[in-house]
C-alpha positions as CSV (number, residue, x, y, z in Angstrom):
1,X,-49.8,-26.0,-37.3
2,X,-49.8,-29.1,-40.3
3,X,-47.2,-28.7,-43.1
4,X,-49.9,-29.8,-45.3
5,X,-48.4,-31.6,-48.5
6,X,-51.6,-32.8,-50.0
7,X,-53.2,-29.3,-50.5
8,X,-56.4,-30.0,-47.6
9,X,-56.3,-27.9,-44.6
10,X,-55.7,-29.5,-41.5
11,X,-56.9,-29.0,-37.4
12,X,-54.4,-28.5,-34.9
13,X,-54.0,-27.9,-31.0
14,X,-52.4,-24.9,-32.3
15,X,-53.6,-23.0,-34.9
16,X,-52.2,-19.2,-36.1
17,X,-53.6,-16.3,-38.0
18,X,-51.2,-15.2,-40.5
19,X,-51.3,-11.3,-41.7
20,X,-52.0,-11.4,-45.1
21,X,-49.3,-9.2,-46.5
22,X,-47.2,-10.8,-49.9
23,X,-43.9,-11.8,-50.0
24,X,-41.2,-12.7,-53.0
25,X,-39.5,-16.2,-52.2
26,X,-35.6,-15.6,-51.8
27,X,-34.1,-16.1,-55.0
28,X,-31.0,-18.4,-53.8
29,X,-33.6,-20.8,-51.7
30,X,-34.7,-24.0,-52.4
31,X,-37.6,-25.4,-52.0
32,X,-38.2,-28.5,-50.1
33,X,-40.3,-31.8,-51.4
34,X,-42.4,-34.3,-49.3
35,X,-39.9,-36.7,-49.4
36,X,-36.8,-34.6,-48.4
37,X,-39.0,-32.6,-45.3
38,X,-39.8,-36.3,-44.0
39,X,-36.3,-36.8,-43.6
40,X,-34.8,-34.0,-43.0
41,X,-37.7,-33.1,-39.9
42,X,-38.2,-36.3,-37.4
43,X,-40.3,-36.1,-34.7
44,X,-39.0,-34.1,-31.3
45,X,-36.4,-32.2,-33.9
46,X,-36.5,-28.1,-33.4
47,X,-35.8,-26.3,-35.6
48,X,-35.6,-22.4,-36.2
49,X,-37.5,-20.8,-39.4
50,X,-38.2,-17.1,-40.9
51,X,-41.7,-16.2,-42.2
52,X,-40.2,-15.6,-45.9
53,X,-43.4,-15.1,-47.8
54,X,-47.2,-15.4,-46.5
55,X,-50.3,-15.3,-49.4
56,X,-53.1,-15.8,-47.0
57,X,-53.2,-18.8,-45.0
58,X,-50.1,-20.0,-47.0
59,X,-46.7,-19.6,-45.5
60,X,-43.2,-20.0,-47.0
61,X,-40.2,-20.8,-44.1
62,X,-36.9,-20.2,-44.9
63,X,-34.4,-22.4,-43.0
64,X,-30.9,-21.8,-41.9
65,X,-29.7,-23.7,-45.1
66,X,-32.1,-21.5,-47.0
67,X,-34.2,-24.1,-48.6
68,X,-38.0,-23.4,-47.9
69,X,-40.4,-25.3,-47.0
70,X,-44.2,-24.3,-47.8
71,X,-47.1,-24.9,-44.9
72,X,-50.5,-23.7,-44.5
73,X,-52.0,-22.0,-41.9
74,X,-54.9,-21.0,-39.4
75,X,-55.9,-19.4,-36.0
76,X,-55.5,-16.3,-33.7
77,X,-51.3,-15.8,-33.7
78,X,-50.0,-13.1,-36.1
79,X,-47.2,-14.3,-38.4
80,X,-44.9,-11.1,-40.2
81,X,-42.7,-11.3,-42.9
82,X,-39.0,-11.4,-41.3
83,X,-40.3,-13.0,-38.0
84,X,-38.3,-16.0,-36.6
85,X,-39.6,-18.7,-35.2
86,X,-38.5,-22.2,-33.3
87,X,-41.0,-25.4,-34.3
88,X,-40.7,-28.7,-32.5
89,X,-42.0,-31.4,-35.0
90,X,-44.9,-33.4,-33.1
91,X,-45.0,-36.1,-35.9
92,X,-44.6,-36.7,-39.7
93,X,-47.9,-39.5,-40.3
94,X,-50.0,-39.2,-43.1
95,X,-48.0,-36.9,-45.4
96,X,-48.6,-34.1,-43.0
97,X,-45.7,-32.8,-40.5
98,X,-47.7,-31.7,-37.2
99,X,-45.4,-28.6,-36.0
100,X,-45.5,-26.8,-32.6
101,X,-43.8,-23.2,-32.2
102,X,-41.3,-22.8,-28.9
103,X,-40.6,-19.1,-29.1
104,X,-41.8,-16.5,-31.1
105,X,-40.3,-13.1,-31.6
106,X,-36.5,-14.5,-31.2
107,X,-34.7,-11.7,-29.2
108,X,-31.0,-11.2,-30.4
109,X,-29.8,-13.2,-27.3
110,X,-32.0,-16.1,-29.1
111,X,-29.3,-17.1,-31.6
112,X,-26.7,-17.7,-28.5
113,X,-28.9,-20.4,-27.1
114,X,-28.8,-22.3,-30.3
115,X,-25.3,-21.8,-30.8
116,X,-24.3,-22.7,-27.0
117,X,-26.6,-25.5,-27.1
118,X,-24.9,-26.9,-30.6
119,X,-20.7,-26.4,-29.3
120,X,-22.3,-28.1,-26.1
121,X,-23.4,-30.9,-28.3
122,X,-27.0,-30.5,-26.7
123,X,-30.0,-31.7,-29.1
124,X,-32.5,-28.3,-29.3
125,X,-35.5,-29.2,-27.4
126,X,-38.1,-26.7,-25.6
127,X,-36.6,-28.2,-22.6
128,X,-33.1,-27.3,-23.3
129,X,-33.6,-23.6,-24.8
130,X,-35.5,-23.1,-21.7
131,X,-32.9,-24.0,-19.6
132,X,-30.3,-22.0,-21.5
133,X,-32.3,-19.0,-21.5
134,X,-32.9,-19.0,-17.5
135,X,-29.3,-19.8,-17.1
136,X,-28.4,-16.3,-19.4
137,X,-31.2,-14.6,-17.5
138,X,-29.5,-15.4,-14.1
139,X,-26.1,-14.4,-15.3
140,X,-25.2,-18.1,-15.2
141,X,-22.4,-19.0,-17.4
142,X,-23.6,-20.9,-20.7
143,X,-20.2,-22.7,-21.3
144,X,-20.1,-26.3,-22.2
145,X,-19.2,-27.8,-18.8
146,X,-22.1,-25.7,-17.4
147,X,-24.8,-26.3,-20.2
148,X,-24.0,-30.1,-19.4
149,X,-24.1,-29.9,-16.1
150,X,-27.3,-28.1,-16.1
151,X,-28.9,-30.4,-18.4
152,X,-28.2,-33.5,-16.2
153,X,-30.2,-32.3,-14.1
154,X,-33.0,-31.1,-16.2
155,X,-33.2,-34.4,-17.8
156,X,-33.3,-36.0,-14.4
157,X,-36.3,-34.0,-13.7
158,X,-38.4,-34.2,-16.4
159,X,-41.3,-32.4,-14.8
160,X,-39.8,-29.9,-13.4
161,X,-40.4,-26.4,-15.3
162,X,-36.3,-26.1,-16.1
163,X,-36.4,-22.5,-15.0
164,X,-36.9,-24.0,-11.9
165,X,-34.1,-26.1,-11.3
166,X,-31.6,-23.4,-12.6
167,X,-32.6,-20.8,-10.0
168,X,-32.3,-23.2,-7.4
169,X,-28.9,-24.3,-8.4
170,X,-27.9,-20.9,-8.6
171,X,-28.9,-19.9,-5.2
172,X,-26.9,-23.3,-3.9
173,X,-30.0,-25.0,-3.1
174,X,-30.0,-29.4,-3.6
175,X,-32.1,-30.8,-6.5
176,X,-34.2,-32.8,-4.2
177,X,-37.9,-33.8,-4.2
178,X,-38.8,-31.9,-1.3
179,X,-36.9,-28.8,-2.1
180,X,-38.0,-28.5,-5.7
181,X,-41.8,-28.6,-4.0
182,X,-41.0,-26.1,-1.7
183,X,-39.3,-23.8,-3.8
184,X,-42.4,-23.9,-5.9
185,X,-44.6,-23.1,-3.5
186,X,-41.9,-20.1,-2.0
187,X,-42.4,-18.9,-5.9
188,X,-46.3,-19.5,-5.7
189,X,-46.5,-17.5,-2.2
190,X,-48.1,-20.4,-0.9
191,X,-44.9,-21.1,1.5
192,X,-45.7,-19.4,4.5
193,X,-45.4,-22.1,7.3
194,X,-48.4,-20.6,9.6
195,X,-50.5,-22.3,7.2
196,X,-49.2,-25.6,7.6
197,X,-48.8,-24.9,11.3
198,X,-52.7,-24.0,11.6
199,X,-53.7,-26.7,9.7
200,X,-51.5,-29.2,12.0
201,X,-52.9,-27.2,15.4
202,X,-56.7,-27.9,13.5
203,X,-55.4,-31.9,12.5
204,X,-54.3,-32.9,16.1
205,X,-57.3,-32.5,18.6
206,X,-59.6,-34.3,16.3
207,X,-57.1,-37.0,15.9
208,X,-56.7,-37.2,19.6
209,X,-60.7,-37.4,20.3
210,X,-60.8,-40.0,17.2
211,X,-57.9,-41.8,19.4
212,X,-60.2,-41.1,22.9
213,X,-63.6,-42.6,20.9
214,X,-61.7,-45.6,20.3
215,X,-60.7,-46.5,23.9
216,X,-56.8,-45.7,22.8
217,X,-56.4,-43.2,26.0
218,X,-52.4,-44.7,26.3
219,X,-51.9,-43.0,23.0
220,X,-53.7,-40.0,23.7
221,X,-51.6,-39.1,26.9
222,X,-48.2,-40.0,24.7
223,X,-49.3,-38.0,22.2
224,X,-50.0,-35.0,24.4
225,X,-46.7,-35.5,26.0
226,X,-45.4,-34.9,22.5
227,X,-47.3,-31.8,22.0
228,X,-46.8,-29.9,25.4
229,X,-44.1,-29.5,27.4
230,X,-43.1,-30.6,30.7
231,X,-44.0,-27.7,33.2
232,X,-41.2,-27.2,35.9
233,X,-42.2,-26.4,39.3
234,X,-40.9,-22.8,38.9
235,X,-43.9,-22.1,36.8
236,X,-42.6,-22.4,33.5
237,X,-42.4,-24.8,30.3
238,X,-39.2,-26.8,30.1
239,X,-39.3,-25.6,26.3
240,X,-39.4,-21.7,27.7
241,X,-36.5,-22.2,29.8
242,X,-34.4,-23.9,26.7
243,X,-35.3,-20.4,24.9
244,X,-34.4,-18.4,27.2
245,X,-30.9,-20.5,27.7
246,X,-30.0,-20.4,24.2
247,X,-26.8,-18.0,23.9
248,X,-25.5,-15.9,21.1
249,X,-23.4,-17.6,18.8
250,X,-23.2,-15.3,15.7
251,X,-21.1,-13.0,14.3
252,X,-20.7,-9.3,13.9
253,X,-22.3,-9.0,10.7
254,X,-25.5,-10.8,12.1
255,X,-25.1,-8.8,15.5
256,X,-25.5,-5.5,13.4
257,X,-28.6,-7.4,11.9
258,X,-29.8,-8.5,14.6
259,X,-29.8,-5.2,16.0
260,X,-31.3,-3.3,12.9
261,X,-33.8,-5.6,12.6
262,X,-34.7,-6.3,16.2
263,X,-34.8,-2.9,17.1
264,X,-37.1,-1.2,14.6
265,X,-39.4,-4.0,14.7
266,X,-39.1,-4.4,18.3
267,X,-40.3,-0.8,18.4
268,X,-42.7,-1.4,15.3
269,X,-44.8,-4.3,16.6
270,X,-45.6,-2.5,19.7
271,X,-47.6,-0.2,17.7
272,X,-49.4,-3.1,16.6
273,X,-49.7,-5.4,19.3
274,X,-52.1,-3.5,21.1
275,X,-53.6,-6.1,23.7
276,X,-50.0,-6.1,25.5
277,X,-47.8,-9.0,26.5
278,X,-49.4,-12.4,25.3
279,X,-49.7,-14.9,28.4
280,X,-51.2,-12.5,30.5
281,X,-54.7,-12.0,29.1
282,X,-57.8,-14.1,30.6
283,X,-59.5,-16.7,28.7
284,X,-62.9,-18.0,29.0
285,X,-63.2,-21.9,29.6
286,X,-66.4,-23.3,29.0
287,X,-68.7,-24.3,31.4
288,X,-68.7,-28.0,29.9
289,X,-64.7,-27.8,30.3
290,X,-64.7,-26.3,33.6
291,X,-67.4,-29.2,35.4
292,X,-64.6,-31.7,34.1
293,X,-61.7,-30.0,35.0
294,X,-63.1,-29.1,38.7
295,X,-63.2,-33.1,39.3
296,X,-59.5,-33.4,38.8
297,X,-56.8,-33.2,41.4
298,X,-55.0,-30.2,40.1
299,X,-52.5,-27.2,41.9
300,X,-54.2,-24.9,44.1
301,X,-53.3,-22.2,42.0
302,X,-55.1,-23.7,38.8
303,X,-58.6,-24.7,41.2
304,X,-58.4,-21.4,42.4
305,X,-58.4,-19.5,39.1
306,X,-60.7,-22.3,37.5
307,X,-63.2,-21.1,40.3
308,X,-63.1,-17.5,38.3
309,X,-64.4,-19.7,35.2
310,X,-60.8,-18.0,33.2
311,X,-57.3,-18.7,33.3
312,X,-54.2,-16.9,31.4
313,X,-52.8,-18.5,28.2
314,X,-49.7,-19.9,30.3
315,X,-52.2,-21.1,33.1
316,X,-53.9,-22.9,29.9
317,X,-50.6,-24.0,28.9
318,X,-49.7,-25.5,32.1
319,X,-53.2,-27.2,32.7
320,X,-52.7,-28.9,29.4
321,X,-49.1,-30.1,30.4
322,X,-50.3,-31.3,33.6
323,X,-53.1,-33.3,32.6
324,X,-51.3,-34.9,29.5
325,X,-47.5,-35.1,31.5
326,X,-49.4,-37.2,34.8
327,X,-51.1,-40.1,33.3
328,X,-51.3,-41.7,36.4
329,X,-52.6,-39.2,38.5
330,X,-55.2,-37.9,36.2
331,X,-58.8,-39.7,35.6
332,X,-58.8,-41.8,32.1
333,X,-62.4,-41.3,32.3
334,X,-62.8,-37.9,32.9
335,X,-59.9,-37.1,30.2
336,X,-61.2,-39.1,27.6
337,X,-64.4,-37.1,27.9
338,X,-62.7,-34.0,28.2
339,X,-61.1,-35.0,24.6
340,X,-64.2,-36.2,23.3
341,X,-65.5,-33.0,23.9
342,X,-65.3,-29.8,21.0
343,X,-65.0,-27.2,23.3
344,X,-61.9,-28.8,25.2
345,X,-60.3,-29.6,21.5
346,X,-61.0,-26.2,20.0
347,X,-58.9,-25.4,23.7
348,X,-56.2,-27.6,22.4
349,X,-56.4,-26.1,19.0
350,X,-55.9,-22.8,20.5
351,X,-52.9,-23.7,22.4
352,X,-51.3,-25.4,20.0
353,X,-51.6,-22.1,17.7
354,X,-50.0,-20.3,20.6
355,X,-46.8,-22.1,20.8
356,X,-46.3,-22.4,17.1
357,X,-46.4,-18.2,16.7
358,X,-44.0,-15.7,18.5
359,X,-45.2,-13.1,20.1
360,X,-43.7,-9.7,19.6
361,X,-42.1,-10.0,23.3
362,X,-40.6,-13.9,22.2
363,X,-39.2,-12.0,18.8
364,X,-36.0,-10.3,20.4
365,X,-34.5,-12.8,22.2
366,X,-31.4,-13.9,21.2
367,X,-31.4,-16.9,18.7
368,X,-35.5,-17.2,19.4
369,X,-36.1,-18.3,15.5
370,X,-33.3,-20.6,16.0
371,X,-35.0,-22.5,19.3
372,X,-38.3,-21.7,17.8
373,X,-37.7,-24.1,15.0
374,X,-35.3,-26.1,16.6
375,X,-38.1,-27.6,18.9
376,X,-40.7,-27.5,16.4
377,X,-38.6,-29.5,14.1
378,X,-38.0,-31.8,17.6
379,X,-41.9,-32.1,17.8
380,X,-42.8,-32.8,14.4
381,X,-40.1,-34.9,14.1
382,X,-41.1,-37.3,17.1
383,X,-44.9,-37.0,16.1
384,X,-44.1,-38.4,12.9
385,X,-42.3,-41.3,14.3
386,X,-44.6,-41.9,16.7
387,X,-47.3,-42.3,13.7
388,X,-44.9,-44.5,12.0
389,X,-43.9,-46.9,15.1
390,X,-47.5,-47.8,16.0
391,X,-48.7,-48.0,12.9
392,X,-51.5,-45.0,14.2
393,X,-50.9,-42.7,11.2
394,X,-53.7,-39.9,11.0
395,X,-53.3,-39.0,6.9
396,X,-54.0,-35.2,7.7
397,X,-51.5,-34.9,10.4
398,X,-49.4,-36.8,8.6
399,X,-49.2,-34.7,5.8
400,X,-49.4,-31.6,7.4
401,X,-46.0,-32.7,10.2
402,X,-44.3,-33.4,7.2
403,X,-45.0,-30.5,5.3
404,X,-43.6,-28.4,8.5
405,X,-41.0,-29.8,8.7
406,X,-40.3,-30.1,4.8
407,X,-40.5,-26.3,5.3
408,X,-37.9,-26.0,8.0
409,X,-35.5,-28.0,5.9
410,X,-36.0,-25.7,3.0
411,X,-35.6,-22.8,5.2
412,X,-32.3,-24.7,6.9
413,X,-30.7,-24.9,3.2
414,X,-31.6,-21.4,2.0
415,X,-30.2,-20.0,5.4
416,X,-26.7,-21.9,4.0
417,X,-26.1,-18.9,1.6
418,X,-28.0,-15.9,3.2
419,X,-30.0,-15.0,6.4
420,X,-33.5,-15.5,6.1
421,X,-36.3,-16.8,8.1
422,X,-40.2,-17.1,8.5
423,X,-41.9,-15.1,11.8
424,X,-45.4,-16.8,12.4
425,X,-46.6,-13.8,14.4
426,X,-49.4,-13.5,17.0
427,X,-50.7,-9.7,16.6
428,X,-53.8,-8.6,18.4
429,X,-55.4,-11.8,18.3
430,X,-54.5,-12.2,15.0
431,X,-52.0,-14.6,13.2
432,X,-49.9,-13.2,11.0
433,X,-46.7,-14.5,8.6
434,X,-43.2,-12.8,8.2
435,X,-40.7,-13.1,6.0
436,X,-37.4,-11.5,7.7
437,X,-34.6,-11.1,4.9
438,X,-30.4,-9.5,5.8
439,X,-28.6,-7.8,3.3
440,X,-25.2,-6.4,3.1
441,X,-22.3,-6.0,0.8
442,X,-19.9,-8.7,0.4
443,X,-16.5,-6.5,0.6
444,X,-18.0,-5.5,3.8
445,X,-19.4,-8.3,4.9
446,X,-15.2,-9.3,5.1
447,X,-14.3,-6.0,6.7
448,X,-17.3,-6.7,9.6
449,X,-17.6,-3.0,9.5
450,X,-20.4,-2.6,6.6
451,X,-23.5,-1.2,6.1
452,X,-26.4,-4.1,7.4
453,X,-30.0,-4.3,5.5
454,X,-32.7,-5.9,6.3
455,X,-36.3,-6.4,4.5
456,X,-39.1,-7.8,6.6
457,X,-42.3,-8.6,4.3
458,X,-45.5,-9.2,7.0
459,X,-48.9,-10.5,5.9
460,X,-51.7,-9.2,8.1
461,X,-55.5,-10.0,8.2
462,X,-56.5,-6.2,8.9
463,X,-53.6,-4.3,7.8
464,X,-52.1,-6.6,4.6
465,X,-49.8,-7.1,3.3
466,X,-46.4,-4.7,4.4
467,X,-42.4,-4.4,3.0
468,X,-40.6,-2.8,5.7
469,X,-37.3,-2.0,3.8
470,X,-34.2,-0.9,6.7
471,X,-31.1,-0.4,5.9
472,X,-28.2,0.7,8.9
473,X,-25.2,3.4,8.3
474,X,-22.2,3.4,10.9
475,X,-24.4,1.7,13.3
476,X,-26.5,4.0,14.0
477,X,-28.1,5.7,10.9
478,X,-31.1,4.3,10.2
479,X,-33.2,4.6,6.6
480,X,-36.8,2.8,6.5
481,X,-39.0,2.5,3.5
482,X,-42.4,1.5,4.3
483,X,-44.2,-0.4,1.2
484,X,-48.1,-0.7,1.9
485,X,-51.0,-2.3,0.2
486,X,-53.9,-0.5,1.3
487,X,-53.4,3.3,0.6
488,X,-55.3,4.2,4.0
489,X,-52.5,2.7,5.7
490,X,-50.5,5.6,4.8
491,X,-52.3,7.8,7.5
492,X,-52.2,5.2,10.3
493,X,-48.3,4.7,9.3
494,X,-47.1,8.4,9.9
495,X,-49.9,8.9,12.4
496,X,-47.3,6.6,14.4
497,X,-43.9,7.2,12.8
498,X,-43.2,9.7,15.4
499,X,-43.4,7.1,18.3
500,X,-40.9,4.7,16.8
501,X,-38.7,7.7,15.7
502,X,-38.6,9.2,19.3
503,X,-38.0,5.3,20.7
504,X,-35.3,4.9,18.8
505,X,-33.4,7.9,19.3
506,X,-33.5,7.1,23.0
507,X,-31.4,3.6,21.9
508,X,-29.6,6.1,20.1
509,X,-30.5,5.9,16.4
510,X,-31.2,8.5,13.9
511,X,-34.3,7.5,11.7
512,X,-35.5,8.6,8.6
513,X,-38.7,7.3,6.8
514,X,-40.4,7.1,3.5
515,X,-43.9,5.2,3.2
516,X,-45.5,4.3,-0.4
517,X,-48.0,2.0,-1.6
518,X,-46.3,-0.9,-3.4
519,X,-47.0,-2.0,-6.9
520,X,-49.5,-4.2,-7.9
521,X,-46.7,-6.9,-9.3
522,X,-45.8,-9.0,-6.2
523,X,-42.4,-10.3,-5.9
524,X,-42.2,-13.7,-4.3
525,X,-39.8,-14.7,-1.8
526,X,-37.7,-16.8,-4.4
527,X,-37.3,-13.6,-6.8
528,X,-36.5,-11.8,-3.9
529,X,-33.1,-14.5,-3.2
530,X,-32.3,-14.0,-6.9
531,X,-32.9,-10.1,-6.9
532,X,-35.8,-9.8,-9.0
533,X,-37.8,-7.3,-7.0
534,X,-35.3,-4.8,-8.4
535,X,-34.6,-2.9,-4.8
536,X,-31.1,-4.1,-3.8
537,X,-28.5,-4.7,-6.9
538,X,-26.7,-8.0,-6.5
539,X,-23.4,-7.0,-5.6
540,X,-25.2,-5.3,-2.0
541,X,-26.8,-8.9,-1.2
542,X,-25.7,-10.9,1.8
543,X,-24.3,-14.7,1.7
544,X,-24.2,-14.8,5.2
545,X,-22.5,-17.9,6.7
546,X,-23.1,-17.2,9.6
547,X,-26.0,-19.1,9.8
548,X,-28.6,-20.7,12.0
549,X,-29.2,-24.8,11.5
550,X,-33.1,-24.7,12.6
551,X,-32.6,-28.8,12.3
552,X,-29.3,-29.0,15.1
């Protein structure tokens, strides 16, 4: 919109269509010449105007002073008589003052902003009204320490939507790079860490075979050292046996959680995972693997199964540890065609995918999200520095390490004011993401005798997207609120209730159950921290200190 002096009618990036209804100027109003609205309006100034009179695409604003200042208008935005409006001033060349509107429709709440803004001595800018208004939004105080606190930090990140940075500094979180860009992507559901993690299980083998064209087979057994495990002689990964060491170290609040939550969904993903236990199915190696593999020196065990042409996922795992973990003992040749070859990389790929998920058997173990990111954050973390040392830095896996473990440091901070963490899950062959949240009131949460809630959000190929909603009553009353996507998924749901309702009464719960298909508004995981999705009121959310560090 032009203030148009000269009387010609001016383009803009923003144009308005004003309702053609007459107005009398306000008697005790002054109107404003060219000279006096050149210095009284200066480029980035705001400034807040009512629509005093319109005659066509003419428009008289009447300013807090209550001089007026005549502009002309056009385009699709409908102007009223009364309606108040903020305008930053984009420039005053040529006799014309280019104006751009902030807000339209000022609420009543819209005056405070100003007002808070001016006793804070803060100039009016888009930048700072939208700050102020998130702050009031999130029941942040708007006083003048806290207005100038607030806007250090929005000037320091001028590209940062300042909505942004105030919800992060109310839920505790550092202003930092790598948090801002994961808190974005937590707000534009594009957080869930299974994606990076498949992408960095799809990066890796054709880095390695890159490695293995080029002759670099040194690297390419490091590498794999990094990526599998040592396997012990009793049969098992030396990263296994840390998980199962791990003891619990929390408190009672998060034992009640840890109980709500374990046990329903302990009882729930059985109803899913329909293949049983993960580890003990048979996989097919392909012929072109298997002819490699049979001119190796490997355990009798592992010849005798490869002679069946299939092996279990933790025989695969343990091949892959062996031939990576005894660099001496294992042909360069024949490994650097086995990693030159797709089928035994798409193998890799595989594997990798199957220790970066849990498995609903790996869920209930105590502190197993702890360990489970604990080592991933060890593995990512020594990949990276690996890259770095030799100067062998594969962009892709480079990116995608570092956006793992950008994840896990976002998840580490968030888990410093409440509990919360991410499940990749392995489901009947299919991967799936979790979101595991713990409620409970704060006087309780004191008392350690409270009522415990707990929201776990799971995103399924087949099934979609599901809010499982628990809360826990004197320990042992149990309320579940099953939120679907699909509306067929209401049948399959209470076709099975009954088996997870008589499971649990034999742990000796009481269970009762509601299911619903959720609304078509999504509430992402950061509304969900600030209490947007409207289920739990503010004063029944947890800050739980008692807290894993995925990073220790």
């Amino acid at each position: 919109m032009y203030l148009d002096f000269t009387g010609s009618t001016q383009n803009s990036q923003t144009h308005y269509n004003v309702t053609d209804t007459a107005a009398v100027k306000p008697a005790d109003s002054q109107t404003v010449s060219q000279g006096q609205a050149n210095s009284l309006l200066q480029s980035g100034q705001v400034f807040s105007g009512e629509v005093a009179q319109i005659d066509g695409e003419n428009v008289l604003l009447l300013l807090a002073n209550r001089q007026t200042i005549s502009a002309k208008l056009e385009g699709n935005v409908n102007l009223v008589l009364g309606q108040n409006v903020y305008f930053e001033v984009q420039s005053t060349a040529n006799k014309q003052i280019s104006l751009r509107p902030l807000f339209m429709n000022l609420s009543e709440t819209d005056p405070a902003v100003a007002k808070a803004l001016d006793a804070a001595q803060i100039p009016l800018s888009e930048r700072s009204i939208q700050m102020t208004s998130a702050m009031m939004q999130e029941g942040m105080p708007i006083n003048k320490n806290a207005l100038l606190d607030m806007y250090q930090i929005v000037k320091g990140n001028e590209q940062v939507d300042p909505s942004v940075l105030v919800q992060m500094t109310k839920l505790g979180l550092p202003i930092t790079e790598e948090n801002i860009q994961q808190f974005e992507k937590y707000q534009d559901f594009n957080h869930q860490i299974t994606h990076d993690l498949s992408n960095l299980a799809g990066d890796l083998p054709k880095w390695l075979g890159e490695l293995a064209d080029q002759g670099k087979m040194d690297d390419v057994f490091m590498i794999g050292r990094e990526l599998f495990p040592a396997w012990n002689e009793d049969g098992t990964s030396s990263l296994l046996q840390q998980t199962e060491n791990a003891k619990d170290q929390t408190g009672n609040v998060n034992e009640q959680a840890g109980r709500l939550s374990g046990q329903l969904s302990e009882e729930l993903l059985k109803q899913l995972e329909v293949n049983g236990k993960a580890g003990n199915e048979q996989r097919q190696i392909p012929d072109s693997v298997l002819q490699k593999l049979n001119e190796m020196e490997l355990p009798p065990e592992l010849k005798a199964q490869l002679a069946q042409g299939t092996l279990t996922d933790a025989q695969t795992m343990e091949l892959l540890s062996r031939l990576f973990h005894n660099q001496d003992e294992v042909n360069t040749q024949i490994m650097k065609n086995l990693m030159q070859n797709p089928e035994f990389k798409d193998l890799v790929k595989e594997m990798l995918n199957e220790q970066w998920t849990f498995k609903p058997e790996d869920f209930f173990k105590e502190e197993a999200a702890k360990e489970f990111y604990k080592n991933l954050n060890e593995q990512t973390g020594k990949l990276i520095q690996l890259m770095q040392n030799t100067g062998k830095a594969d962009p892709a896996v480079m990116k995608s390490a570092a956006n793992v473990q950008n994840n896990i440091g976002f998840m580490n901070q968030v888990n410093q004011m409440l509990t919360y963490v991410q499940i990749p899950l392995k489901l009947n062959q299919e991967n799936a993401h979790g979101d595991l949240y713990v409620y409970t009131n704060k006087k309780n949460l004191e008392k350690k005798d409270g009522n415990v809630s707990a929201l776990l959000h799971l995103e399924m190929e087949t099934l979609g997207t599901m809010d499982i909603f628990v809360s826990m009553q004197d320990h042992k009353k149990v309320n579940t609120h099953f939120y679907l996507q699909k509306e067929e998924m209401i049948d399959f749901i209470e076709a099975h209730i009954g088996i997870l309702n008589a499971r649990l009464e034999k742990k000796g719960y009481s269970m009762s159950t509601n299911v619903s298909v959720k609304s078509e508004k999504s509430v992402s995981m950061a509304d969900e921290f600030l209490d947007k999705g409207g289920e739990h009121p503010v004063t029944e959310r947890i800050v739980s200190k008692v807290s894993f560090d995925v990073r220790a």
